[in-house]
N, C-alpha and C positions, 0 to 999 in steps of 0.2 A: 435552575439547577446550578450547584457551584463545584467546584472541582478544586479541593484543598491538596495544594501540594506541598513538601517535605525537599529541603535541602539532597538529601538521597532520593527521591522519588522523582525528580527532575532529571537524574541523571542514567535512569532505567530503560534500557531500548522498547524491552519487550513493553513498558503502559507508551510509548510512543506508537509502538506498531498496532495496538492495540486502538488508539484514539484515533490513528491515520489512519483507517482502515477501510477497507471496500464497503465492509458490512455497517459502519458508521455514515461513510456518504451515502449508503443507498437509504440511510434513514433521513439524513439531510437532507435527500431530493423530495421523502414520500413527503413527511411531514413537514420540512424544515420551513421559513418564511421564503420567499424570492432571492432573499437577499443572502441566502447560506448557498445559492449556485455556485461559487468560486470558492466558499469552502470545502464542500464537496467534490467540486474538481481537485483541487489541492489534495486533498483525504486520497480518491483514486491515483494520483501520480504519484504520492509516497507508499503507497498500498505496492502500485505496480515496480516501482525503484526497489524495494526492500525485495520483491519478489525478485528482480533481479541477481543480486546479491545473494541469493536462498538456495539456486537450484542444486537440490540435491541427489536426486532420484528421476532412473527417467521416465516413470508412470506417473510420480504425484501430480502434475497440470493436469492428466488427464481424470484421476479421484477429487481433483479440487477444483477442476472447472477453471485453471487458471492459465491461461497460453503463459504469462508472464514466468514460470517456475519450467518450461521447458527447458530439457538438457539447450546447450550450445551447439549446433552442429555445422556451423561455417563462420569465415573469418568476415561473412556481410552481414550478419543477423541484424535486424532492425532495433532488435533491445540496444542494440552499441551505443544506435544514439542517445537513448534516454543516459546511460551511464556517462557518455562522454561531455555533457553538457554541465 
């Protein structure tokens, strides 16, 4: 499979978010060779980074199954460190 990209289409968040995504590493892992493990991890930590960045609402983690999109509700949240690094 090849994946043609466009001078604009490089520079599009949402096909990023879309490629990095939860739902792509969990196809990496079912099917992917051995050797897509670290792509897969990669895919999950920009999956769960963006979700940081996202929280919008304070029900959607729990409609989408995603602790990473929970509201902030203290100055020690463990998200910090994904952001601070």
């Amino acid at each position: 499979m090849s994946i043609f990209l466009t001078a604009y289409s490089v520079m599009r968040v949402n096909i990023a978010a879309q490629v990095l995504s939860a739902s792509v590493a969990a196809v990496l892992k079912e099917f992917g060779p051995p050797e897509a493990a670290a792509t897969a991890k990669l895919c999950e930590m920009v999956d769960n980074f963006f979700d940081c960045l996202n929280v919008r609402s304070t029900t959607e983690h729990q409609r989408k199954r995603k602790p990473f999109l929970a509201p902030y509700t203290s100055d020690v949240d463990e998200r910090k460190v994904i952001l601070m690094h």
